[in-house]
C-alpha positions in Angstrom: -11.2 18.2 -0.5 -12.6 21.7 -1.6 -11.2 21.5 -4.7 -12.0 17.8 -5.5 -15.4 19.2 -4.2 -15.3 22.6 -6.5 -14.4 20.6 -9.7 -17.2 17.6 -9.1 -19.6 20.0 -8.5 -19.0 22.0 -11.8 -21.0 20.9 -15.0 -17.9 21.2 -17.5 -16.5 18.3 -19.0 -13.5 18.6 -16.2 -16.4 18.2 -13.8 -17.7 14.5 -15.4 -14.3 13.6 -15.5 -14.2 14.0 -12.2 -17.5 12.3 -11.4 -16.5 9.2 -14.0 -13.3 8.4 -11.7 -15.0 9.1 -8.7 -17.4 6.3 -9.4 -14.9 4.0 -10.5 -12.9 4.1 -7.0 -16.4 3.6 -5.4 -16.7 0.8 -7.7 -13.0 -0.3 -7.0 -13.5 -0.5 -3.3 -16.4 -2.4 -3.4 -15.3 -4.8 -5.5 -12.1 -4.9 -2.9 -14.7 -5.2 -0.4 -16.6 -8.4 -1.7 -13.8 -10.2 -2.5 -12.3 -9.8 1.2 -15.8 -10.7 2.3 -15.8 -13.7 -0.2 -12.5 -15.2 0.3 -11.4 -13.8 3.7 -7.9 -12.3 1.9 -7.0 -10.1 4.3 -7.0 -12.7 7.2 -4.9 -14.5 5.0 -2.4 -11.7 4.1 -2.2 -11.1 8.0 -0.9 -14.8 8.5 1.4 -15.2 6.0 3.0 -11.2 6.3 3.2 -12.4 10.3 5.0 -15.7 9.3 7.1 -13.9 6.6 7.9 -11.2 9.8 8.9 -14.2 11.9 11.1 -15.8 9.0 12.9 -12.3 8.9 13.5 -11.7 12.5 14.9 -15.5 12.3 17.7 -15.0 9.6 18.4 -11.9 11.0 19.3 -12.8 14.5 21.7 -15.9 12.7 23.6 -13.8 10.1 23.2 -9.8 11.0 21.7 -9.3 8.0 20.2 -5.7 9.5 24.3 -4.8 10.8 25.2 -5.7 7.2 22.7 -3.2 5.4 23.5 -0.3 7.7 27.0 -0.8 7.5 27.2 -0.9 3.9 24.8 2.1 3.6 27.3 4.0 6.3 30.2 3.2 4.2 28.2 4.1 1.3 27.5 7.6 2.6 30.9 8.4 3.9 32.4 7.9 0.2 29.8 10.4 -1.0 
């Protein structure tokens, strides 16, 4: 943070490069902001990431997918 600080602060052309990309994450974030506020995404990715989650956890328990993957990485790891 000192150095982000050092290097905005300066008035070479490292320092408006600094200031330039600065603004445009502001800029980035708010823009991230209004859309959320507009259309409510992150509700949305919520729900569907929690029903995805629950899909998972479903196939999972019925064909040990999780076993599977562990057990090929094991095997995996004692041929190396």
């Amino acid at each position: 943070a000192l150095l982000a600080f050092l290097t905005v602060s300066t008035g070479s052309s490292r320092g408006d490069l600094a200031r330039a990309m600065g603004m445009r994450v502001v800029s980035l974030a708010e823009e991230a902001l209004n859309i959320n506020k507009d259309l409510r995404v992150f509700r949305k990715v919520g729900t569907v990431s929690g029903l995805i989650f629950d899909k998972i956890l479903i196939i999972d328990r019925k064909h040990r997918v999780k076993d599977r993957i562990i057990q090929g990485f094991t095997w995996i790891y004692d041929k190396a």
